[in-house]
C-alpha positions in Angstrom: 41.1 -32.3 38.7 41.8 -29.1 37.6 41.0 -25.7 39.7 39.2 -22.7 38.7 39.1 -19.5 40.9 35.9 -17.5 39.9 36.7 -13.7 41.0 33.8 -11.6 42.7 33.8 -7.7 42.4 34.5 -7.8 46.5 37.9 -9.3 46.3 39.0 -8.1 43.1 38.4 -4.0 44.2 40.1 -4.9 47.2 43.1 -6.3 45.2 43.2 -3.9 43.1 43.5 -1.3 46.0 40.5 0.2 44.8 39.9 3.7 47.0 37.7 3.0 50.4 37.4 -0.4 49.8 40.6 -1.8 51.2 38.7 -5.2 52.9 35.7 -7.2 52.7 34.0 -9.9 54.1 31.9 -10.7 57.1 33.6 -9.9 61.0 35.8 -12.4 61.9 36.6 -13.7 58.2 37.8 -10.1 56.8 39.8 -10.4 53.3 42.6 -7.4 52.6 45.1 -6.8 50.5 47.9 -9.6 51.8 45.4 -11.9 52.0 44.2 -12.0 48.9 47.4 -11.7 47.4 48.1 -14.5 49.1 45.5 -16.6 48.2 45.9 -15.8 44.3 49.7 -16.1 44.4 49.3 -19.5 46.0 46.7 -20.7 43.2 48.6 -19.7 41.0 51.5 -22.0 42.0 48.8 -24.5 42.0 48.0 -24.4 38.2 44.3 -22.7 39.0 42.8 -21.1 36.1 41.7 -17.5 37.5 38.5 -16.5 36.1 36.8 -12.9 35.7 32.8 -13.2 35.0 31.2 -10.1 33.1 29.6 -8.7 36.2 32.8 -8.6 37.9 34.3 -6.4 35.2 31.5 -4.4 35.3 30.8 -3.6 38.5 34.4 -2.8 39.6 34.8 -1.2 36.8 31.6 1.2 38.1 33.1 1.2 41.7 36.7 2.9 40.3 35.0 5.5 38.0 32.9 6.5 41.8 36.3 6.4 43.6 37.5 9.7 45.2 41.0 9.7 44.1 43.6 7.2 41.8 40.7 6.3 39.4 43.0 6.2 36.4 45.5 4.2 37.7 43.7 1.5 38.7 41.6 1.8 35.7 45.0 1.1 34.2 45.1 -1.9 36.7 41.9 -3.8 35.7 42.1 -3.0 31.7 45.4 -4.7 32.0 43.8 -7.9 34.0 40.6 -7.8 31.1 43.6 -8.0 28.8 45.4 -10.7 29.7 41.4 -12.6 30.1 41.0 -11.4 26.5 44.0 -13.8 25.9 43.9 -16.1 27.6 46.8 -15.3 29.3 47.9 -17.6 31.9 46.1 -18.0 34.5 43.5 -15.9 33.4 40.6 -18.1 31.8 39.7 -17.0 28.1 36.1 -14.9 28.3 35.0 -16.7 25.2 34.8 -19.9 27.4 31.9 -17.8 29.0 30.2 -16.6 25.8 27.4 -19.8 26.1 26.3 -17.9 29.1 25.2 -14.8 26.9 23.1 -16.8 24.6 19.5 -15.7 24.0 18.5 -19.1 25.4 20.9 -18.6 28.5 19.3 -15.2 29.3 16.0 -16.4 29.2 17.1 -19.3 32.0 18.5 -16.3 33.8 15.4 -14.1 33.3 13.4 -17.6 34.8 15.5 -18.3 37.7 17.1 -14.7 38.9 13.4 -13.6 40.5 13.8 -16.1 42.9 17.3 -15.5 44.1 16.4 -11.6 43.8 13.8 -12.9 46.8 16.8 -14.5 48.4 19.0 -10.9 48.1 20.9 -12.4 45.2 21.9 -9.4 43.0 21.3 -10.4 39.4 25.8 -9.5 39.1 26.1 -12.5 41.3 23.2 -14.6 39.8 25.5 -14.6 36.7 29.0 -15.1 38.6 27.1 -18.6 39.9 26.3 -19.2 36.6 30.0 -19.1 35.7 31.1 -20.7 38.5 28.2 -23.4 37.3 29.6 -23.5 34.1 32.8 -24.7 35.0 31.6 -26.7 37.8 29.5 -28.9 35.1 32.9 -28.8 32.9 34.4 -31.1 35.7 36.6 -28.2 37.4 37.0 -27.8 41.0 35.3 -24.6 41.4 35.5 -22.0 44.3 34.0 -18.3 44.5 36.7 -15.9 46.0 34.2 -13.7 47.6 33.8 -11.6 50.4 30.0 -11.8 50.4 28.9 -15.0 52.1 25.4 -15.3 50.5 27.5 -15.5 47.1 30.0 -18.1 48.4 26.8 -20.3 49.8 25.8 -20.8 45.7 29.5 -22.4 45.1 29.6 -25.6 43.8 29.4 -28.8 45.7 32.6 -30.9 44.5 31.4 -33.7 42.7 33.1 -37.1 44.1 34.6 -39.2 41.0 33.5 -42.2 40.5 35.8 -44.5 41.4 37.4 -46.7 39.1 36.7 -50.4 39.5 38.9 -53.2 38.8 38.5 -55.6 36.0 38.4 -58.9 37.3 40.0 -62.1 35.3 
């Protein structure tokens, strides 16, 4: 089964050395730098598909046009990362495999359901990275959120078990 890595804003500022946020996470399970490195590089030699949900673009994108200092650079950094999603460059997944979950009919499910994880503290950024992460989970992918935020990572998907195959008898 194939392996998708859906991106939150937490770890991608953070690997993109975004000023003052240089880790995330809750104490005792802090994510910086090397380890997410780490954990992307060894994906990748896995064959995972990395992808970047629409909220995540956004709101780093917001945090590195607030940062104190090397804004452009690492504006620089993520425009070249929303490229290679553009085209589905390896191992980036294309965007357009997300566009369903812009739909009019997909907003109004989001509209519906996003009150009650607002009550829950669910920002409606990550309400849309779990319906990504939904998406792809419903494709057949192994899914995992790469998050700092544990209340995100509680909404990843639960691995389906295959059925297994039975044997034809003679």
């Amino acid at each position: 089964m194939r392996k998708v890595l859906v991106i939150d804003t937490s770890i991608l500022c953070v690997w993109l050395r975004v000023p003052n946020m240089d880790r995330c996470g809750p104490d005792g399970d802090f994510w910086d730098f090397d380890r997410i490195n780490q954990k992307i590089e060894q994906e990748i030699q896995t064959e995972s598909t990395l992808v970047l949900p629409l909220a995540t673009i956004i709101e780093t994108g917001n945090h590195i046009s607030q940062a104190s200092h090397n804004r452009k650079e690492v504006a620089q950094a993520l425009a070249g990362i929303i490229r290679k999603t553009a085209d589905a460059k390896t191992p980036w997944a294309a965007f357009s495999d997300q566009s369903s979950l812009w739909s009019g009919e997909a907003l109004k499910k989001l509209a519906n359901c996003w009150p009650n994880l607002a009550a829950k503290k669910l920002s409606i950024g990550d309400a849309t990275i779990k319906e990504v992460a939904d998406y792809y989970s419903q494709a057949r992918y192994e899914v995992e959120i790469l998050t700092g935020d544990s209340g995100l990572k509680a909404y990843q998907p639960v691995q389906a078990l295959e059925e297994p195959r039975r044997r034809k008898r003679k």
